[in-house]
PyMOL commands that place a pseudoatom at each C-alpha (Angstrom):
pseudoatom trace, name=CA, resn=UNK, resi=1, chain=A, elem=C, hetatm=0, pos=[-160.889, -67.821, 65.374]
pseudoatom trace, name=CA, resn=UNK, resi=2, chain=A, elem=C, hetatm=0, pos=[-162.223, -65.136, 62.710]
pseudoatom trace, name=CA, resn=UNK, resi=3, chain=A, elem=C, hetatm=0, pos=[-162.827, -66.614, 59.733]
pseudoatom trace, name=CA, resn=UNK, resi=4, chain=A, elem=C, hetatm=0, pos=[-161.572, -63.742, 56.755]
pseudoatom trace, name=CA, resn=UNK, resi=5, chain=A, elem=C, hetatm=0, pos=[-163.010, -63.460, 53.281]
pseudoatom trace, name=CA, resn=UNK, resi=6, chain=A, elem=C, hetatm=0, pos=[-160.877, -64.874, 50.438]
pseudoatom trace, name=CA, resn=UNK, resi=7, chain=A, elem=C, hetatm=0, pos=[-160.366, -61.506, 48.771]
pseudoatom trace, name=CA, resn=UNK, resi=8, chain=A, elem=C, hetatm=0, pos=[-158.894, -59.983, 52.222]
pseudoatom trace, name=CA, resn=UNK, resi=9, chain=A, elem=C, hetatm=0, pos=[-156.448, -63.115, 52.893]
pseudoatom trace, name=CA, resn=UNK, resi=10, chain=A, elem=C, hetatm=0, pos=[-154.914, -62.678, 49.494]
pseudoatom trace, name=CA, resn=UNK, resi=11, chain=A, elem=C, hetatm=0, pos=[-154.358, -58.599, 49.855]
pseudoatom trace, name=CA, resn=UNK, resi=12, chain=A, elem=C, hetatm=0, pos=[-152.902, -59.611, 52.777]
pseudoatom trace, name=CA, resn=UNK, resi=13, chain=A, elem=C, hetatm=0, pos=[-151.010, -62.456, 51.412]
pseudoatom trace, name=CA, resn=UNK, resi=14, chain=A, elem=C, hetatm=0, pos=[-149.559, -59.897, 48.884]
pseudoatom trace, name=CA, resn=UNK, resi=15, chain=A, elem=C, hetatm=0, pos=[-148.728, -57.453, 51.518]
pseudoatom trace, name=CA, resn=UNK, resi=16, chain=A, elem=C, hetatm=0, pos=[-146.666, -60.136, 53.537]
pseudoatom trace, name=CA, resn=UNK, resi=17, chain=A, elem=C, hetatm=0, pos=[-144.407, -60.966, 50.336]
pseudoatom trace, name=CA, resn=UNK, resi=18, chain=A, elem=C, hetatm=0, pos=[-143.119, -57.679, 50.739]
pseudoatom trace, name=CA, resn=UNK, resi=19, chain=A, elem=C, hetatm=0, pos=[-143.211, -57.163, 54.717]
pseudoatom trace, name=CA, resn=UNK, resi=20, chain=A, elem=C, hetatm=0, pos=[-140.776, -58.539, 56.671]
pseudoatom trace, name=CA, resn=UNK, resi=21, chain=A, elem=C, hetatm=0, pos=[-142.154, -60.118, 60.442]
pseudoatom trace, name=CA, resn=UNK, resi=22, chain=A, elem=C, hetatm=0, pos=[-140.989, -60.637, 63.477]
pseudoatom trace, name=CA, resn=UNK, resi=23, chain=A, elem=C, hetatm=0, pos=[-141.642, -62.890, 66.251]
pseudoatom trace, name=CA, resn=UNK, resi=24, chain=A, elem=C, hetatm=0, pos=[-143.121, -62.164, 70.009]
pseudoatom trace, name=CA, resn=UNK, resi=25, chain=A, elem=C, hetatm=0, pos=[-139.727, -63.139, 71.595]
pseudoatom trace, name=CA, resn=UNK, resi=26, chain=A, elem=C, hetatm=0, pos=[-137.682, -60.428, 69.300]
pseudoatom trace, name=CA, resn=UNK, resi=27, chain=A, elem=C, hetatm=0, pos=[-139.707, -57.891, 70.399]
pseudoatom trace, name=CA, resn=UNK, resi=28, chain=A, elem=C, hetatm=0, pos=[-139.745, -58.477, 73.816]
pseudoatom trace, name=CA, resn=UNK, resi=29, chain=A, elem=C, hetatm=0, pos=[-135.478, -59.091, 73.345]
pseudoatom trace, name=CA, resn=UNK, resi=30, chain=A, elem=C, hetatm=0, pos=[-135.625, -55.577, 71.644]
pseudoatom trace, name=CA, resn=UNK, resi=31, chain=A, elem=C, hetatm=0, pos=[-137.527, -54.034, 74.402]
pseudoatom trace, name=CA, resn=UNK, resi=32, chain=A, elem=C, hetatm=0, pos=[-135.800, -55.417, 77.031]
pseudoatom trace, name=CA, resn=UNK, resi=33, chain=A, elem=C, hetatm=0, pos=[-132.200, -54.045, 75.270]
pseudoatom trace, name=CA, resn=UNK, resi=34, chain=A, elem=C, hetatm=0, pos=[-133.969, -50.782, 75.404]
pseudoatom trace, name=CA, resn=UNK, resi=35, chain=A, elem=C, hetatm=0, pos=[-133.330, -50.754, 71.490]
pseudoatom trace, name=CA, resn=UNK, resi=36, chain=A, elem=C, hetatm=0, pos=[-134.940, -47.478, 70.291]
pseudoatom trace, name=CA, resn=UNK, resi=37, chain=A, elem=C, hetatm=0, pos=[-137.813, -48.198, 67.752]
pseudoatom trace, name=CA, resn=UNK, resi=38, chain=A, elem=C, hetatm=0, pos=[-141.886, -47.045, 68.100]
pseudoatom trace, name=CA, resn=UNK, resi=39, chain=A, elem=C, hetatm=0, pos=[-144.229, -50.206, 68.864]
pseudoatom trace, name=CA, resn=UNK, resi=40, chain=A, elem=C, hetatm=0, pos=[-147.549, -49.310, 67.622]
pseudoatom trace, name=CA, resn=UNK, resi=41, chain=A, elem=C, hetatm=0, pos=[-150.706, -50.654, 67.696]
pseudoatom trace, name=CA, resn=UNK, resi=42, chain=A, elem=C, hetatm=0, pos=[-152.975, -50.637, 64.737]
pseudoatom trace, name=CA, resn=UNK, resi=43, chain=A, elem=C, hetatm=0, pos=[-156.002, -51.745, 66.034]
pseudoatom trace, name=CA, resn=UNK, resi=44, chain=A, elem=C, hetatm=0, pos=[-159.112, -50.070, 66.701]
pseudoatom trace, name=CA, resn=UNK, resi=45, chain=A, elem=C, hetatm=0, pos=[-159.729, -47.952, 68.980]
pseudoatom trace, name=CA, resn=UNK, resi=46, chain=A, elem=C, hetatm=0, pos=[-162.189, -50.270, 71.501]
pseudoatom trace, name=CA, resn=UNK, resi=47, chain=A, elem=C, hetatm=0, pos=[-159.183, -52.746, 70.788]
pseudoatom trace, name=CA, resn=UNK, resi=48, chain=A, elem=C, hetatm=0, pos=[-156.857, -50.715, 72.390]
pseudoatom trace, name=CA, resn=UNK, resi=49, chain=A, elem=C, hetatm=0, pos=[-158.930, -49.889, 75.400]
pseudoatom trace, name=CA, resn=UNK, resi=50, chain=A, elem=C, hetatm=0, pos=[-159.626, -53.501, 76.273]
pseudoatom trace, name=CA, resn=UNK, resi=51, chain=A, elem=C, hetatm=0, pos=[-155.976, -54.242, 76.562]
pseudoatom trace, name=CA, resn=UNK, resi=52, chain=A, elem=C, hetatm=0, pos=[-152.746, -53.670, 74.944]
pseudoatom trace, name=CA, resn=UNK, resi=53, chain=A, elem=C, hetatm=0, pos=[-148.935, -54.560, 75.184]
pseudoatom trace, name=CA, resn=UNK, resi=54, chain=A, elem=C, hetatm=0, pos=[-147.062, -52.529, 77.580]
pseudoatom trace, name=CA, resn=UNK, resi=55, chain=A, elem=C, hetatm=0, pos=[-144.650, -50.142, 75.724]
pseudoatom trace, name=CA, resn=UNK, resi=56, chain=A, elem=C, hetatm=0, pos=[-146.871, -49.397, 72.602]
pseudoatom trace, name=CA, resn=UNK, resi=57, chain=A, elem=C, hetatm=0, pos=[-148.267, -46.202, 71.385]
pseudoatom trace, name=CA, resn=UNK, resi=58, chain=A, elem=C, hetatm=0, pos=[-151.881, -46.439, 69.830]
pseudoatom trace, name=CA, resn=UNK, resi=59, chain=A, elem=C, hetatm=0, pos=[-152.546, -45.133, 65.940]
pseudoatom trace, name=CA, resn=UNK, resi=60, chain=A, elem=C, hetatm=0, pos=[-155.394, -46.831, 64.445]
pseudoatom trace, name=CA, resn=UNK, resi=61, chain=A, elem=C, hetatm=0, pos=[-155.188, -48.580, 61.116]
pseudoatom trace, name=CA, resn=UNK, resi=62, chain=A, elem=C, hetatm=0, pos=[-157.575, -45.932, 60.170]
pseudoatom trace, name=CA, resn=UNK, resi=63, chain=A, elem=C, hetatm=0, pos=[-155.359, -42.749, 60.862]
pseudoatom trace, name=CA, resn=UNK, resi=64, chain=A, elem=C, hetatm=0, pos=[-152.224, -44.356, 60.131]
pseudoatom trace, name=CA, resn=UNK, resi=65, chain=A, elem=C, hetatm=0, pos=[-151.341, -42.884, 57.342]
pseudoatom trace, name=CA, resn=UNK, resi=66, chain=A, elem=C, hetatm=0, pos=[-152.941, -39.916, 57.392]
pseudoatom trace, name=CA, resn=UNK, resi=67, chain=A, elem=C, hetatm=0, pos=[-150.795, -38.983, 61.230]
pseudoatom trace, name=CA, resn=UNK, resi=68, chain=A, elem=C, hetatm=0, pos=[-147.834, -41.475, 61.059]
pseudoatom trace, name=CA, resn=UNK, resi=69, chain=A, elem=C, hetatm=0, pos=[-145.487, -38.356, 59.803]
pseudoatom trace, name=CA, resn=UNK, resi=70, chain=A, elem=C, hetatm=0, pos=[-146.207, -35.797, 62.063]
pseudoatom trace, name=CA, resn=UNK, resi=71, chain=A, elem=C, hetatm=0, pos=[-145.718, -38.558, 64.889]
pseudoatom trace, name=CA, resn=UNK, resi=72, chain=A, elem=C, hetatm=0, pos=[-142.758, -40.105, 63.298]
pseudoatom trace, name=CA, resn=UNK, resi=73, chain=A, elem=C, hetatm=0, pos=[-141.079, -37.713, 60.451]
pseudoatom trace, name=CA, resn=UNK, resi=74, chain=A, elem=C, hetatm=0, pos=[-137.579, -39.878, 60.392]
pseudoatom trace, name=CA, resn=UNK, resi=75, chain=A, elem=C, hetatm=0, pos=[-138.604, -42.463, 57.681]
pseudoatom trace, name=CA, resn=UNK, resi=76, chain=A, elem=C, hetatm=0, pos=[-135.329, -44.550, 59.163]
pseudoatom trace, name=CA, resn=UNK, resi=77, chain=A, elem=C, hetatm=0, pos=[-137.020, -44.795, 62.487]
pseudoatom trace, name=CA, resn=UNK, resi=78, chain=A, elem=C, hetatm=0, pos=[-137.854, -48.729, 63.275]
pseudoatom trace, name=CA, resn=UNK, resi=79, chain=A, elem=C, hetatm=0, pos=[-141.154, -49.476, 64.012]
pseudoatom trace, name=CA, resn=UNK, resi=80, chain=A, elem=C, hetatm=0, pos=[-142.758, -52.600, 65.440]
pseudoatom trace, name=CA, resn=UNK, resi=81, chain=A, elem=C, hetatm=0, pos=[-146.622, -52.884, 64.459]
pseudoatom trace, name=CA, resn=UNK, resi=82, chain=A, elem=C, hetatm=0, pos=[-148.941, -54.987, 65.452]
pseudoatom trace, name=CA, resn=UNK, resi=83, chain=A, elem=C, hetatm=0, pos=[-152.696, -55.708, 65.156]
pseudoatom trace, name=CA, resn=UNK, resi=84, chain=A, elem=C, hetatm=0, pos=[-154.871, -58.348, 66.361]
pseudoatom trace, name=CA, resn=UNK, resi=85, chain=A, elem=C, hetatm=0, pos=[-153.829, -61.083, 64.321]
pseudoatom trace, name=CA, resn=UNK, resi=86, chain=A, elem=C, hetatm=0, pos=[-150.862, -60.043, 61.913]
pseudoatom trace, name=CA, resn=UNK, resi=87, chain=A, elem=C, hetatm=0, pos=[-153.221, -59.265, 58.861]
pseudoatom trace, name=CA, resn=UNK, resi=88, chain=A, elem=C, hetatm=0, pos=[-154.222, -55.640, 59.392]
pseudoatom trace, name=CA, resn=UNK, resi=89, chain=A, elem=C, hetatm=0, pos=[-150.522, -54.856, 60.325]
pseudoatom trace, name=CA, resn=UNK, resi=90, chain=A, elem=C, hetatm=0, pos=[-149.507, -56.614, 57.275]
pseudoatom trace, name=CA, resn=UNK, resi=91, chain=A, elem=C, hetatm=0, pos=[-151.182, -54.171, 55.109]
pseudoatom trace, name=CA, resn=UNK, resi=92, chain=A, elem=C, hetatm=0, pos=[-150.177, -51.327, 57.461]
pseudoatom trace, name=CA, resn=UNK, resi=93, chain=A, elem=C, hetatm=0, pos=[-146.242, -51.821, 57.313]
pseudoatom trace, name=CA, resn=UNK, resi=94, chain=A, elem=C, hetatm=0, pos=[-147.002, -52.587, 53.078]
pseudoatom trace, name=CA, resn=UNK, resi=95, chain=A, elem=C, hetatm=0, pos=[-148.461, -49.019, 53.237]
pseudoatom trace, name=CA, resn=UNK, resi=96, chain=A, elem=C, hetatm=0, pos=[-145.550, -47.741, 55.372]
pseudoatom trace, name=CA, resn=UNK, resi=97, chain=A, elem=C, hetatm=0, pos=[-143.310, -48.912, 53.130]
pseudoatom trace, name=CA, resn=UNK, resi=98, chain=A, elem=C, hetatm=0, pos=[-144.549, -47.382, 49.949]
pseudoatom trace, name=CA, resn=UNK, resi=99, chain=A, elem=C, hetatm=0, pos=[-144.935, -44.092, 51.795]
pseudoatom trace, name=CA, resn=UNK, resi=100, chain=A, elem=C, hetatm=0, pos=[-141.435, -43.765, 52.333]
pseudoatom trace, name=CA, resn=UNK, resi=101, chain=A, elem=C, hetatm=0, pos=[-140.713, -46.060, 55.685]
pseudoatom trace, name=CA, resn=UNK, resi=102, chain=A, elem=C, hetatm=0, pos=[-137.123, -47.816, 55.449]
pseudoatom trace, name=CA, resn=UNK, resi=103, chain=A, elem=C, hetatm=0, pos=[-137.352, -50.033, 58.949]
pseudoatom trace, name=CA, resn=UNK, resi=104, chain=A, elem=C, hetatm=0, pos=[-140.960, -51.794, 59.533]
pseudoatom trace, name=CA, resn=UNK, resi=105, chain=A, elem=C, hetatm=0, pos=[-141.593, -54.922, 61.026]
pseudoatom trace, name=CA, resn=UNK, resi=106, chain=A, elem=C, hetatm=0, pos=[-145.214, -56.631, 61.292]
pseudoatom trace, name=CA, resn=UNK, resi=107, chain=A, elem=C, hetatm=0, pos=[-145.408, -58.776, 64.396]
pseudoatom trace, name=CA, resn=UNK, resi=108, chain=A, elem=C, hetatm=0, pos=[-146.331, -61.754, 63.596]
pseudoatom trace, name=CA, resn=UNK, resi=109, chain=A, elem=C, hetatm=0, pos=[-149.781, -63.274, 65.130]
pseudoatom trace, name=CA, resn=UNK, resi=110, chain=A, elem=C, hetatm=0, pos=[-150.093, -59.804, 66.513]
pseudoatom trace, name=CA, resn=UNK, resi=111, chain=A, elem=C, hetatm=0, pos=[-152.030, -58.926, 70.069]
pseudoatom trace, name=CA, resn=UNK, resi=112, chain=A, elem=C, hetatm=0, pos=[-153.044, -63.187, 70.045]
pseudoatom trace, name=CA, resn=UNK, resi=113, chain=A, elem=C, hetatm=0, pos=[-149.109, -64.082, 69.793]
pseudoatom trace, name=CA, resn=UNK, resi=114, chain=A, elem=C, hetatm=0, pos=[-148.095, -61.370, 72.263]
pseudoatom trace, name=CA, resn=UNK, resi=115, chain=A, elem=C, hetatm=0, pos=[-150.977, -62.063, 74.858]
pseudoatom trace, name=CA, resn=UNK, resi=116, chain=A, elem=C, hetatm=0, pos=[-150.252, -65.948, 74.463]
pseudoatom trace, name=CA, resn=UNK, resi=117, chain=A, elem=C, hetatm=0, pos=[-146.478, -65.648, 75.198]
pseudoatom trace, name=CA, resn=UNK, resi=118, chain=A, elem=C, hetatm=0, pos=[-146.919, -64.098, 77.893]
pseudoatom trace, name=CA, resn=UNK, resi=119, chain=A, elem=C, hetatm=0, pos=[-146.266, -60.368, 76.925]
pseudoatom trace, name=CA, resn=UNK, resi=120, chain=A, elem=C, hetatm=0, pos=[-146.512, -57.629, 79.175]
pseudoatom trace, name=CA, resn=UNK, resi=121, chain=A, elem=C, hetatm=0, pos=[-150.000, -56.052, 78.566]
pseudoatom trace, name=CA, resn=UNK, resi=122, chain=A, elem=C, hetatm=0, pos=[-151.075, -52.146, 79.806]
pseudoatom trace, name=CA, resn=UNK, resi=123, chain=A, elem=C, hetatm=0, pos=[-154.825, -51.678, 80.131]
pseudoatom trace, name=CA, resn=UNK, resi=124, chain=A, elem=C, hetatm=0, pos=[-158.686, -53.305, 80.740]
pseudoatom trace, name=CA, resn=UNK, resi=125, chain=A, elem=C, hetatm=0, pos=[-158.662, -56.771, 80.022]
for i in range(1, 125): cmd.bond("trace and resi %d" % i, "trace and resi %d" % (i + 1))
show_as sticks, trace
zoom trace
């Protein structure tokens, strides 16, 4: 397990008071339903290549902010986002959120949860 620096946990600690989650099984529900919302993942790009869960589009943590509205100019539209953990995706739906975006969910444990339940993954692994 990655051991993070005290400074990052508590950013990310702040983010989450204001971020709502969601668990592996909702999303999967959600998916399943064919429920309309963008699932994207916020990890890096190396991340990505080695393996990701089926369904999601790929916008670095990096970028996000700078491309999320040209890829997604409805501020109402849900999004799903997930990470490797839950920490950078955290901070990235926090961010969302003060730009503007009314409907993000962080997944909880991010690409560890998913893979560990079992998710449907696309890619190298």
């Amino acid at each position: 397990m990655k051991q993070h620096s005290p400074g990052f946990l508590k950013l990310v600690d702040d983010a989450k008071s204001r971020v709502r989650e969601i668990g592996v099984a909702e999303v999967r529900s959600r998916l399943a339903r064919r429920e309309p919302f963008r699932f994207i993942d916020v990890r890096e790009d190396r991340e990505w290549a080695q393996g990701h869960a089926a369904g999601a589009e790929h916008m670095a943590r990096g970028v996000l902010e700078r491309d999320v509205e040209k890829a997604v100019p409805d501020f109402n539209t849900p999004l799903v986002l997930y990470c490797g953990g839950g920490f950078r995706s955290a901070l990235a739906a926090d961010s969302l959120q003060r730009m503007g975006y009314q409907n993000v969910l962080s997944l909880a444990g991010g690409w560890s949860a998913w893979v560990d339940a079992g998710g449907p993954v696309e890619g190298a692994r």
